[in-house]
NUBAKOL-901300 format. One record per atom (N, C-alpha, C): x, y, z; residue in one letter. Coordinates in steps of 0.2 Angstrom, whole numbers, padded with zeros to 4 digits, always signed. Each point is the difference from the previous one (the first is absolute). Layout:
<atoms>
XYZa ...
</atoms>
This chain:
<atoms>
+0223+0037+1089x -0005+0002-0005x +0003+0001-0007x -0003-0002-0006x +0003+0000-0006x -0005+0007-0004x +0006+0004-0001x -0005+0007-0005x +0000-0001-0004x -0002+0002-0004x -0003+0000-0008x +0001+0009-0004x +0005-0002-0004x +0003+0009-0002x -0002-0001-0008x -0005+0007+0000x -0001+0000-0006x +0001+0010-0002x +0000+0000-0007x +0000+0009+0000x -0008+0001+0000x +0001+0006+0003x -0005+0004+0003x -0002+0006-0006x -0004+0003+0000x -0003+0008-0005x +0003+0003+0009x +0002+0007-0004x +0001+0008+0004x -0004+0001+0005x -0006-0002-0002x -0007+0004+0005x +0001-0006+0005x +0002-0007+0000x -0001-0005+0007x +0007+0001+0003x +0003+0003-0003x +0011+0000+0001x -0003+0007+0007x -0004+0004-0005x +0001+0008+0005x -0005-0001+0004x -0004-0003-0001x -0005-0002+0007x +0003-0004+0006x +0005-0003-0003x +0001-0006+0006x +0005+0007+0004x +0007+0004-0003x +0001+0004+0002x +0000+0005+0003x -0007+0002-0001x -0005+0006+0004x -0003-0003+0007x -0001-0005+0002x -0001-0004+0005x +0006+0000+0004x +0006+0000-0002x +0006+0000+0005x +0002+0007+0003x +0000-0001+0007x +0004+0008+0001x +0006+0001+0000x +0007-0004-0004x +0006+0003-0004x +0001-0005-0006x +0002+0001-0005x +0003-0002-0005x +0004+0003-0004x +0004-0003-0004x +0005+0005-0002x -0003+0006-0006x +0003+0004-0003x -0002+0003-0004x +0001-0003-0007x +0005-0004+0000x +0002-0002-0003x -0004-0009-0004x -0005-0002+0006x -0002-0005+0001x -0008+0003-0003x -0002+0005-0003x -0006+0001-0004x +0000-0001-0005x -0008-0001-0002x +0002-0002-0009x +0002+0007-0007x -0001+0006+0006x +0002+0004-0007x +0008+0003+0002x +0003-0004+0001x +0007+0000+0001x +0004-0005-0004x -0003-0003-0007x +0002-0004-0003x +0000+0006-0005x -0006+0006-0002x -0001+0004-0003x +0006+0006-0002x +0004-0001+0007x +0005+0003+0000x +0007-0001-0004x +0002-0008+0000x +0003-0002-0003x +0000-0003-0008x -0001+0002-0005x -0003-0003-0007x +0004-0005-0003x +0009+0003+0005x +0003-0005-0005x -0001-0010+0004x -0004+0000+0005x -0001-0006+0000x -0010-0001+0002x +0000-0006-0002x -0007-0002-0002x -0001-0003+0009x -0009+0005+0002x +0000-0001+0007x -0005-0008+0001x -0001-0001+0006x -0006-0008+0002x -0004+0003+0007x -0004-0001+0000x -0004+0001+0004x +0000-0009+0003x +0005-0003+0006x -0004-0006+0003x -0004+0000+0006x -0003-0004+0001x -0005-0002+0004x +0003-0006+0005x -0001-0003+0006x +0000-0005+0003x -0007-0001+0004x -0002-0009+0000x -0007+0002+0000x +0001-0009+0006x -0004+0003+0005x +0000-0008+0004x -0006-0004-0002x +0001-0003+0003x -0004-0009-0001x -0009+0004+0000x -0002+0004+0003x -0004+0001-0001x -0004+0008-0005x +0007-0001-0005x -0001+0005-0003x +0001+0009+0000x +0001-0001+0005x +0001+0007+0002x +0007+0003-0002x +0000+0007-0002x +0006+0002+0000x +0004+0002+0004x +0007-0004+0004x +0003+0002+0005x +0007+0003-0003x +0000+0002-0005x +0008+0002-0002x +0001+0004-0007x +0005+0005+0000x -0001+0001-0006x +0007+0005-0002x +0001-0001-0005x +0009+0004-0001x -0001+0003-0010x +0003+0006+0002x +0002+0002-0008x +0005-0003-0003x +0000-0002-0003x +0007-0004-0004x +0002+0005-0008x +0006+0001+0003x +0001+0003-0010x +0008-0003-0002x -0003+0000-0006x +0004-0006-0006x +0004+0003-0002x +0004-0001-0001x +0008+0003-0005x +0003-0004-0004x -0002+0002-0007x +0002-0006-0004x +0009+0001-0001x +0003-0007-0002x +0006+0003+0000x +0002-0001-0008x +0004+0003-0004x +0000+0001-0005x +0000-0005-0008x -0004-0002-0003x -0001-0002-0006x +0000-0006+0003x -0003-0004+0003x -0004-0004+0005x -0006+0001+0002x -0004-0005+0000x -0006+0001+0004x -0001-0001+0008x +0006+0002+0003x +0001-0003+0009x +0000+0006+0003x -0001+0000+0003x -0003+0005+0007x +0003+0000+0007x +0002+0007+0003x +0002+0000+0007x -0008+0002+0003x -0001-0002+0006x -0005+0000+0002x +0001+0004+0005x -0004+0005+0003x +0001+0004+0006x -0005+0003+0004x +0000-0001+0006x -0005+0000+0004x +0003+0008+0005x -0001+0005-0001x +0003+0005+0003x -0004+0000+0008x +0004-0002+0003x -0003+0002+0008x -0007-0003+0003x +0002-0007-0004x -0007-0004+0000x +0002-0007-0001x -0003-0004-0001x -0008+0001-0002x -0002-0001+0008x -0007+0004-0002x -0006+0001+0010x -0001-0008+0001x +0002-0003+0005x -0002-0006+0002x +0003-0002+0007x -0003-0005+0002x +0000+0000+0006x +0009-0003+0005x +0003+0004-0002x +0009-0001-0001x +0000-0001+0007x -0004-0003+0008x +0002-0004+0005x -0004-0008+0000x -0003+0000-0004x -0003-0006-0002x +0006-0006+0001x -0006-0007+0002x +0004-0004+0004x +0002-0004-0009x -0005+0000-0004x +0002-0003-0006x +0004+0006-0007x +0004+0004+0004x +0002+0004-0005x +0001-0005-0008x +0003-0005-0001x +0002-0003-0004x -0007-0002-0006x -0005+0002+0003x -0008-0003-0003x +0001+0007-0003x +0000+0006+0001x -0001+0005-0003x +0005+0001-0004x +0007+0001-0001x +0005-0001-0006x +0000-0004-0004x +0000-0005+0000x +0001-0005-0004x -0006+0000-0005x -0006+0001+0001x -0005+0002-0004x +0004+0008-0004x +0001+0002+0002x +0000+0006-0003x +0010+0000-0005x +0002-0005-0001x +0006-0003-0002x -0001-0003-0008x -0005-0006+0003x -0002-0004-0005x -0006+0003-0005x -0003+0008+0002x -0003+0003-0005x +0005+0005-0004x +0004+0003+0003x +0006+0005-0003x +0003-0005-0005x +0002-0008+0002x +0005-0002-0005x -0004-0001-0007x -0007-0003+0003x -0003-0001-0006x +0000+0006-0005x -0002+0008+0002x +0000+0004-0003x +0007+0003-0005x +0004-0004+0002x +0008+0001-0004x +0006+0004+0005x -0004-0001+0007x +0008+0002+0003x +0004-0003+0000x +0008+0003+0002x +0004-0003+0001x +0006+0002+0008x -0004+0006+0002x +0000-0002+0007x -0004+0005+0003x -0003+0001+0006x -0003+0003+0004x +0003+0004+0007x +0000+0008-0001x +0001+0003+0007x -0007+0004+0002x +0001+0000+0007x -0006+0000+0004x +0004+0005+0005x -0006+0003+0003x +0004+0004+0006x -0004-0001+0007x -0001-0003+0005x -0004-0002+0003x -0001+0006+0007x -0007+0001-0001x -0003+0009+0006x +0000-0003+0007x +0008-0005+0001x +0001-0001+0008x +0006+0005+0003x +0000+0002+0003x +0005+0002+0007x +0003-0003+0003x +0006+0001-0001x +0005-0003+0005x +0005+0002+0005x +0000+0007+0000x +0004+0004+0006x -0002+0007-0001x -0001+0001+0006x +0000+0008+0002x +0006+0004+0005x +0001+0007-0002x +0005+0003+0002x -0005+0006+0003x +0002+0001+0006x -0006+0008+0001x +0005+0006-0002x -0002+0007-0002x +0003+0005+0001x +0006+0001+0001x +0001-0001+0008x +0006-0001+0006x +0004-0004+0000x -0002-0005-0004x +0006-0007+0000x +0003+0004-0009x -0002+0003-0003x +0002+0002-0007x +0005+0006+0003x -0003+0006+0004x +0004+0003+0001x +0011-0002+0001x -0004-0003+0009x +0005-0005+0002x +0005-0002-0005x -0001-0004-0003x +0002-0003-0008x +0006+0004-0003x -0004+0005-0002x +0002+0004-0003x +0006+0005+0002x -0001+0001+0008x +0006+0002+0003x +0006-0003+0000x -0002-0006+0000x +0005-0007+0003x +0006-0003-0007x +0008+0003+0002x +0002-0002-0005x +0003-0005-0005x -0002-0004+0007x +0000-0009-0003x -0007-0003-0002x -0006+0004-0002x -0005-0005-0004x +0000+0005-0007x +0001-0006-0003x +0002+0003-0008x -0011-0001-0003x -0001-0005+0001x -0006-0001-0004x -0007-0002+0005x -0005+0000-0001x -0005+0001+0003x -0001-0009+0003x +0001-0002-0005x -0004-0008+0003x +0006-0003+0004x +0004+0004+0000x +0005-0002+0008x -0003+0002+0005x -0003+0007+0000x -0001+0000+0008x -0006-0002+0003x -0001-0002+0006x -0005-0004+0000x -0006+0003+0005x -0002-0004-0005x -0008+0003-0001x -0005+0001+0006x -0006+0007+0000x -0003+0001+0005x -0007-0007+0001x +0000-0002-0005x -0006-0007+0001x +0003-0006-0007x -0005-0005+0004x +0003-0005-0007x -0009-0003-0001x -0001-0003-0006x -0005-0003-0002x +0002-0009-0001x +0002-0004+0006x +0001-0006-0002x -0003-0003-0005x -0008+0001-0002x -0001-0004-0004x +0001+0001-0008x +0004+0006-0001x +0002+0003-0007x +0008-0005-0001x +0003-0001+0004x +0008-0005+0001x -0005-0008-0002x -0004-0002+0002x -0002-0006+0002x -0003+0000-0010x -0004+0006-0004x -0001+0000-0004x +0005+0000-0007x +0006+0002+0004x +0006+0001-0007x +0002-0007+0001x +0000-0004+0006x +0003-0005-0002x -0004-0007-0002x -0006+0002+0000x -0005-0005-0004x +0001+0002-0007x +0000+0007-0002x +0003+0002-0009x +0004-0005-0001x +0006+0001+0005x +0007-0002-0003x -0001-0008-0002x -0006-0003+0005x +0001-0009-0001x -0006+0000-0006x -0003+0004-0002x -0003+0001-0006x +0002-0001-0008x +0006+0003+0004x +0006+0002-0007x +0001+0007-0004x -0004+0004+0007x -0002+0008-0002x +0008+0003+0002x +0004+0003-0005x +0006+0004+0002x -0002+0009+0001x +0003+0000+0007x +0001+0007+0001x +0005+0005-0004x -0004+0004-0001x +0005+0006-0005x +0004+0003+0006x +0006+0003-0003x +0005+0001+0004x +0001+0007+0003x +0001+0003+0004x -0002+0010+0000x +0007+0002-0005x +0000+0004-0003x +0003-0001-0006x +0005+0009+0003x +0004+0002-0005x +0003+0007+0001x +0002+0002+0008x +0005+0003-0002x +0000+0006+0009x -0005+0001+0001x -0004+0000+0001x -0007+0006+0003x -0004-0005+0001x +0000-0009-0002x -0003-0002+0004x -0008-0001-0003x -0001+0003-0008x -0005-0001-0003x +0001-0006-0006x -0007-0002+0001x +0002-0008-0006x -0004+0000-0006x +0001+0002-0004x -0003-0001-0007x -0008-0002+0003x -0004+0003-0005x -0007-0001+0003x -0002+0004+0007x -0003-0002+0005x -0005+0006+0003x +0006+0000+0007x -0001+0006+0004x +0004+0001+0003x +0001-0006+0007x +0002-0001+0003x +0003-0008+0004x -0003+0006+0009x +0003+0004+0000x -0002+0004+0004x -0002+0008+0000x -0005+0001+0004x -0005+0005+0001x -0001+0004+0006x -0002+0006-0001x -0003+0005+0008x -0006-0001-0001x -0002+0000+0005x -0006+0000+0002x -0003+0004+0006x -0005+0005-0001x -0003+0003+0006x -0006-0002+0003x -0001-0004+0005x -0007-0002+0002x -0006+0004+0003x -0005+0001-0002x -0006+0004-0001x -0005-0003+0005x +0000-0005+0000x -0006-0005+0004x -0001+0003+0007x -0004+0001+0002x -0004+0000+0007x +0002+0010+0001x +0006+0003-0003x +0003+0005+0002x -0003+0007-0004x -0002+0004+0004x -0002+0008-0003x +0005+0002-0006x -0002+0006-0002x +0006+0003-0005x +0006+0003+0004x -0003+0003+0007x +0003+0003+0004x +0006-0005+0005x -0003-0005+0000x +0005-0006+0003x +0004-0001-0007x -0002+0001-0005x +0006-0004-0005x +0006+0006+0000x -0002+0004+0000x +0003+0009+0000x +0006-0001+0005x -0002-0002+0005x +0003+0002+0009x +0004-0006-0003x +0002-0004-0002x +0005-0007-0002x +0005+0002-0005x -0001+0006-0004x +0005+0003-0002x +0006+0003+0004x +0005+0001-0003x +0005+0003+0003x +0000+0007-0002x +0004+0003+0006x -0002+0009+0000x +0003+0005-0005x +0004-0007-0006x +0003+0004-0006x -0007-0001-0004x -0003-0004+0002x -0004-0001-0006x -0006+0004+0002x -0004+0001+0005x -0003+0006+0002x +0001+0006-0003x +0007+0002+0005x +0002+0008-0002x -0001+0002-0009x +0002-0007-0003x +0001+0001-0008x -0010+0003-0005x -0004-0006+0005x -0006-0001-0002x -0003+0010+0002x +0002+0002+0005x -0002+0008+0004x +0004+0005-0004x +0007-0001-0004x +0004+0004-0003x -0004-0001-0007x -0001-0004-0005x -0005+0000-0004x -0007+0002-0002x -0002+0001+0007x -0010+0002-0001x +0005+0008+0001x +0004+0002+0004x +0000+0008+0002x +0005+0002-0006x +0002-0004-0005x +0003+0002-0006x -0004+0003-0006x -0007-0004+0003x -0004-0002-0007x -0002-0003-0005x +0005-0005+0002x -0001-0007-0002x -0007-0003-0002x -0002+0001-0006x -0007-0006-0001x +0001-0004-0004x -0004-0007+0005x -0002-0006-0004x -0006-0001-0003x +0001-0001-0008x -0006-0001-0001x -0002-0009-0004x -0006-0002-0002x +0001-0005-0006x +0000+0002-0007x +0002-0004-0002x +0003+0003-0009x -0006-0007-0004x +0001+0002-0007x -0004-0006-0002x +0005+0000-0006x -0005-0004-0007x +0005-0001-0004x +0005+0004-0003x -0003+0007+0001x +0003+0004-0005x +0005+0002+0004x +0001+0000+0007x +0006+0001+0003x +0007-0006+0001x -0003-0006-0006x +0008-0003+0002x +0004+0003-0005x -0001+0004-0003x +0007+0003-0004x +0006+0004+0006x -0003+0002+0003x +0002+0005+0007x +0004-0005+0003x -0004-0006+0004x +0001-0006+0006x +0007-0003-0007x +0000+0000-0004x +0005-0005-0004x +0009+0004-0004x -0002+0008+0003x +0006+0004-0002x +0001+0000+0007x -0002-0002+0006x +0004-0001+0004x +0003-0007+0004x -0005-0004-0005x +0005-0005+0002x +0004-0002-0006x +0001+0003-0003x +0006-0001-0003x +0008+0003+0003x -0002+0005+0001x +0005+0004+0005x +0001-0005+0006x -0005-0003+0004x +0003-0004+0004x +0003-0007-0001x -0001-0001-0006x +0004-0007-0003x +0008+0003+0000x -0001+0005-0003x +0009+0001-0003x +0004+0002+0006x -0006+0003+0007x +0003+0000+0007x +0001-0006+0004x -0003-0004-0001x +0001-0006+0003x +0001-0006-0004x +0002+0002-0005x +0006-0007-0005x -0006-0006-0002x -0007+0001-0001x -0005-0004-0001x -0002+0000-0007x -0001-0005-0005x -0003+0000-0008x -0006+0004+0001x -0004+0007-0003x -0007+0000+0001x -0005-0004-0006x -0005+0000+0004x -0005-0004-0006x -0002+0005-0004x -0002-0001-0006x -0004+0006-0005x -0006+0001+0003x -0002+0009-0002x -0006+0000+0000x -0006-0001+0000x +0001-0005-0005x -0003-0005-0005x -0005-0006+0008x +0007+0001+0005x -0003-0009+0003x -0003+0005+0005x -0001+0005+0003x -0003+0004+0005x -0008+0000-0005x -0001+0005-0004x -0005+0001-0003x -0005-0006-0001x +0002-0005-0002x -0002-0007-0001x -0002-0006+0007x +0003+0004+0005x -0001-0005+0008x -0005+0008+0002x +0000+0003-0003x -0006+0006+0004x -0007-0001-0002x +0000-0001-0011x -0005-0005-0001x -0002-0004+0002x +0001-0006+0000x +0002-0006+0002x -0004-0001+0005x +0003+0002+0006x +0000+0000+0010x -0008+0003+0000x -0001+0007-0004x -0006+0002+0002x -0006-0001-0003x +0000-0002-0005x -0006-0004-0004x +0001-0007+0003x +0003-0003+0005x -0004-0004+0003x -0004+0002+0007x +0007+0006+0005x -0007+0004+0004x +0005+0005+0001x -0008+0005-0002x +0004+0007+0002x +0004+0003+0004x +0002-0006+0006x +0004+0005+0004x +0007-0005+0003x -0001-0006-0006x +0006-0005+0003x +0008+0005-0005x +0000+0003-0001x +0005+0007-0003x +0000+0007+0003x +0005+0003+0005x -0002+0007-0002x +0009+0004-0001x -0003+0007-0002x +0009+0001-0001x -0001+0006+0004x +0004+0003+0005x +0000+0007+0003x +0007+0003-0001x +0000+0008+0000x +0003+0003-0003x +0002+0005+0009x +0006+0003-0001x +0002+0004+0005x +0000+0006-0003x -0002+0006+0001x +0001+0006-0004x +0003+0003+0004x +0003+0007-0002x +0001+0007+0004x +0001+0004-0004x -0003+0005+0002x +0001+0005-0006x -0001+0000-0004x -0005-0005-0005x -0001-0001-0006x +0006-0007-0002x +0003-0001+0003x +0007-0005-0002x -0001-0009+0003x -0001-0001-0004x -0001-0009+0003x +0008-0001+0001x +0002-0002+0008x +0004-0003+0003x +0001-0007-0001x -0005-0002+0003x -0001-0008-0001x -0006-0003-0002x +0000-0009-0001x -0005-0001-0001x -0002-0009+0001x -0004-0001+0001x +0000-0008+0001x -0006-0002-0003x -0001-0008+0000x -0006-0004+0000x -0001-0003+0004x -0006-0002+0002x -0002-0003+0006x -0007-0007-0005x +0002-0007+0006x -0005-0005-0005x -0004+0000+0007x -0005-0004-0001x -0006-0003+0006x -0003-0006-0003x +0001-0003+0004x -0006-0007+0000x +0000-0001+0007x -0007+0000+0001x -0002-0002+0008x +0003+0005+0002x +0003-0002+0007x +0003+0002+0007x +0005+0002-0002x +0003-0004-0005x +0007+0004-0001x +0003+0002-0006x +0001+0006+0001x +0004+0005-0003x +0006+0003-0001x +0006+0000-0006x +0006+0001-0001x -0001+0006-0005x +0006+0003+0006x +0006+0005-0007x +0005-0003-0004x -0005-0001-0009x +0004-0003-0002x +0006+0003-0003x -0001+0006-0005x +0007+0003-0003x -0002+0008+0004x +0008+0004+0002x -0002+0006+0001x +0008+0003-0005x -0001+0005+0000x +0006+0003-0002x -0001+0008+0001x +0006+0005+0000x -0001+0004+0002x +0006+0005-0004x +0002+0007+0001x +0005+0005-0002x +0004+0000+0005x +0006+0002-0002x +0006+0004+0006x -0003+0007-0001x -0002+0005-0001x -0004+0003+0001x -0002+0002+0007x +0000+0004+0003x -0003+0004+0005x -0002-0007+0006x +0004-0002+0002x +0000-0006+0004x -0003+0004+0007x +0004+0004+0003x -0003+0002+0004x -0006+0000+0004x -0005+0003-0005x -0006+0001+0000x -0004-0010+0003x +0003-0004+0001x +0000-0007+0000x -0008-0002-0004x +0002+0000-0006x -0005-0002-0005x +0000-0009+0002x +0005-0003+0003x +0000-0007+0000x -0008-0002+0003x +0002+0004+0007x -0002-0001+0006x -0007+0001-0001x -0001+0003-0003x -0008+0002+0000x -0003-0001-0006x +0002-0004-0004x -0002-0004-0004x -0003-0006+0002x +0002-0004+0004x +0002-0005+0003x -0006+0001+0007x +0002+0003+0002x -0005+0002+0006x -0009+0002-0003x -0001+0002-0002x -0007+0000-0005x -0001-0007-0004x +0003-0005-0004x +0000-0004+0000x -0002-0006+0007x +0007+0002+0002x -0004-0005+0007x -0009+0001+0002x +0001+0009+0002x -0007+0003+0002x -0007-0005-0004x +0002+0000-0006x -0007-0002-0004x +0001-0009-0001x +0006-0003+0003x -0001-0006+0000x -0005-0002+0006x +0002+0004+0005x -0001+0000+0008x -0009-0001-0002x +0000+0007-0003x -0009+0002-0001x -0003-0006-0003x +0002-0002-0005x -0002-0007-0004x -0002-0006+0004x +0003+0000+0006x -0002-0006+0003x +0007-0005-0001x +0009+0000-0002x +0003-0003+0000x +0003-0004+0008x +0002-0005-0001x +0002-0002+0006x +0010+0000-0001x -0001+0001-0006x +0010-0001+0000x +0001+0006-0006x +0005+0004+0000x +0002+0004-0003x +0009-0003-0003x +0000-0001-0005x +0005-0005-0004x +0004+0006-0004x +0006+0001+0003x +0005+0002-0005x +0005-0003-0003x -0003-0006-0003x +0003-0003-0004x +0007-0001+0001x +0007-0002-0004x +0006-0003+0000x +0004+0005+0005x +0005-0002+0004x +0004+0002+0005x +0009-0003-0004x +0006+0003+0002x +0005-0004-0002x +0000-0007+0005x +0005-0001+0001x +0002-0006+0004x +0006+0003+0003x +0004+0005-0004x +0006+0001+0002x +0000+0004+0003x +0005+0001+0008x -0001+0005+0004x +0006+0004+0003x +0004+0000-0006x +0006+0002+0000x +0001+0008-0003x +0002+0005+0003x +0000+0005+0000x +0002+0003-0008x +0001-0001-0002x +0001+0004-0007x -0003-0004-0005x -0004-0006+0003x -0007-0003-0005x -0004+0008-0005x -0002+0000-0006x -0004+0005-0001x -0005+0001+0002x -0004-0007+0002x -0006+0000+0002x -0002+0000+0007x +0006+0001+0005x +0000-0001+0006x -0005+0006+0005x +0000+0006-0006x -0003+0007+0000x -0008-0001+0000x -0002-0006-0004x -0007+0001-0002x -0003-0005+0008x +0003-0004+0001x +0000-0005+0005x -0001+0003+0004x +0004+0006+0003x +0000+0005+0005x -0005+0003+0001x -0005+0002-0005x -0005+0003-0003x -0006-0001+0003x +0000-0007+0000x -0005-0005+0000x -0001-0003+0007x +0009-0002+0001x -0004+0000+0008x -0001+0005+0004x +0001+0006-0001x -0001+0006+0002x -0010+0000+0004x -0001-0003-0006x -0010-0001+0002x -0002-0005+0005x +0006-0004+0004x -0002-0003+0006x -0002-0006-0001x +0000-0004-0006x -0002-0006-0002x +0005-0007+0000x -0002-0003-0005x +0004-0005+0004x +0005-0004-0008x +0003-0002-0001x +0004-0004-0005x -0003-0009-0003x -0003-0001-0002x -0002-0007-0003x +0002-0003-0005x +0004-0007+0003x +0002-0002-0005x -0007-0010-0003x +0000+0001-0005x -0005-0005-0005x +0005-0004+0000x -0001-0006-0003x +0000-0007-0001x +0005+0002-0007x -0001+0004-0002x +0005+0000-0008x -0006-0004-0005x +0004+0001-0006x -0001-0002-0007x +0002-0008+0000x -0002-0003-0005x +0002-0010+0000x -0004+0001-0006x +0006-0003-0001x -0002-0006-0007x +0000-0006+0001x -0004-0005-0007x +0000-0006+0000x +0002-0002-0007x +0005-0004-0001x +0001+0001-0008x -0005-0008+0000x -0002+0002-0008x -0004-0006-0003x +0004-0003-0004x +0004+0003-0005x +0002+0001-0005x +0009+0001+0001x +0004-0003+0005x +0007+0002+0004x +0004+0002-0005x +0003-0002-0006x +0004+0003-0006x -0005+0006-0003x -0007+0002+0000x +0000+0007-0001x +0000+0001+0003x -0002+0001+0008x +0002+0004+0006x +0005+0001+0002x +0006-0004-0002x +0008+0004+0000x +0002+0005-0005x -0002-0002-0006x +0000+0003-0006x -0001+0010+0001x -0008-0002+0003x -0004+0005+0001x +0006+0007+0006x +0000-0007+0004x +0005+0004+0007x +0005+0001-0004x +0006+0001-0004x +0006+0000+0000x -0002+0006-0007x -0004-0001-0004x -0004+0007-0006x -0002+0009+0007x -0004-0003+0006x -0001+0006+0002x +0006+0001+0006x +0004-0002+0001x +0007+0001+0004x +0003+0006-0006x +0000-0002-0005x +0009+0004-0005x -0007+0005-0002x -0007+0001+0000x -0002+0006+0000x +0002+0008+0002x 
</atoms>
């Protein structure tokens, strides 16, 4: 079938999105809103008889005193990525980027391709011979996401590399946690925890622990503790500036695709997180938190009220976003990993980030400028 890719207005992008029960969060149109320093697209793919069957955010990054563009499709674009003509659906979407002055395109495509459960993470993690996660082998495979990287690759589409010790590559995270909600009570999701994670959730409600929701005027709060959690965890933090602006943003398109919750005690905000929704599924996207009265487990019950109200909302997956790779005992991040599988879920690794240079000498250029960054 040959489609036909043209831009689309916000209201056809968010209707076609609302129709889907997951899509990234990042694959809405007020997610372009978020970013100002690059100019967002609403596209469209539309079959032979007009319908719309496809549709991706794209946002543009000029590069400097030039008119040429990196193009980026964050966790997207939504289209039908088992299709027997995968190549009818890029390629369209290729020859409309370069016309608009790219000079190369990454994309990040919303397929799976290995899972790890809980138990095989634990394992792992004891074991002093598996240094990094995509060594050890996996609790299921999705053949037809292998079958799809290697149609990119005869495309000319190149896979990003996982980049740093820990396994994280530039752009969106390559692997994720996940807690499955589908067909399962809250009481079933609960019992899949492990008994530290219990006891912690039972030691916080009997400490006093309340979760509650914050709204705009409480990211000043949510954002003095994550700064404290950057210079704990060795991470650049964003300004306050880009929270405030993705709260705008996210919720002037719907009121509840943003919320921010707040741990208190005592009057003392411990921790604090966001959480995004579209459809079925729902992600913790940033939390941070104080060294502060740790005991009291502000994580735990943050986190667990969070889930609580994903459960309520009707999600089928509960996404806590980037996991490391490395599973080596004095990783810093091996702690947070620990954290995560503690809630009985499972480890997911996606297809990765790809580029397609259009433009090959500005696409080295570009790569070898954000390397010595």
């Amino acid at each position: 079938m040959n489609y036909r890719l043209k831009a689309i207005t916000r209201e056809e992008h968010l209707a076609f999105v609302t129709a889907r029960a997951s899509v990234s969060h990042m694959q809405v149109p007020s997610w372009g809103d978020v970013k100002p320093d690059w100019r967002a697209k609403s596209l469209g793919w539309y079959d032979e008889d007009a319908n719309l069957v496809g549709a991706g955010l794209v946002l543009m990054r000029p590069l400097p005193k030039i008119k040429r563009y990196l193009a980026y499709l964050p966790e997207g674009p939504v289209i039908d990525w088992t299709a027997a003509d995968l190549e009818q659906w890029l390629e369209p979407m290729l020859a409309y980027l370069k016309e608009e002055g790219a000079f190369s395109v990454k994309m990040g495509p919303p397929v799976v391709a290995r899972c790890w459960s809980a138990d095989a993470i634990k394992a792992a993690i004891a074991d002093p011979q598996a240094g990094q996660l995509r060594e050890v082998q996996a609790t299921a495979h999705e053949p037809r996401a292998f079958d799809i990287a290697d149609r990119l690759r005869r495309m000319g589409w190149q896979q990003t590399e996982l980049g740093g010790e820990d396994g994280f590559a530039a752009g969106q995270p390559r692997f994720v946690f996940q807690v499955s909600f589908a067909g399962r009570t809250l009481e079933e999701v609960q019992r899949g925890f492990n008994q530290q994670w219990r006891r912690n959730i039972k030691k916080a409600e009997k400490a006093g622990v309340k979760v509650v929701q914050g709204d705009y005027e409480d990211l000043p709060a949510f954002y003095s503790l994550y700064v404290e959690t950057a210079e704990r965890d060795r991470f650049s933090p964003r300004p306050l500036a880009y929270f405030q602006r993705m709260w705008t943003a996210l919720r002037a398109e719907h009121e509840d695709r943003m919320r921010l919750y707040l741990a208190q005690h005592e009057g003392d905000v411990l921790a604090a997180a966001t959480m995004m929704i579209v459809g079925e599924h729902i992600w913790y996207s940033y939390g941070a938190s104080t060294s502060r009265k740790r005991e009291v487990q502000p994580n735990n019950a943050i986190q667990w009220r969070m889930m609580s109200d994903a459960h309520a909302l009707g999600a089928s997956v509960y996404d806590f976003r980037g996991i490391t790779d490395t599973l080596e005992e004095d990783n810093h991040l091996l702690g947070l990993l620990r954290f995560k599988v503690g809630t009985g879920g499972q480890a997911v690794e996606y297809l990765g980030e790809w580029d397609y240079p259009l433009n090959k000498v500005l696409h080295k250029a570009f790569d070898l400028y954000m390397s010595r960054r």
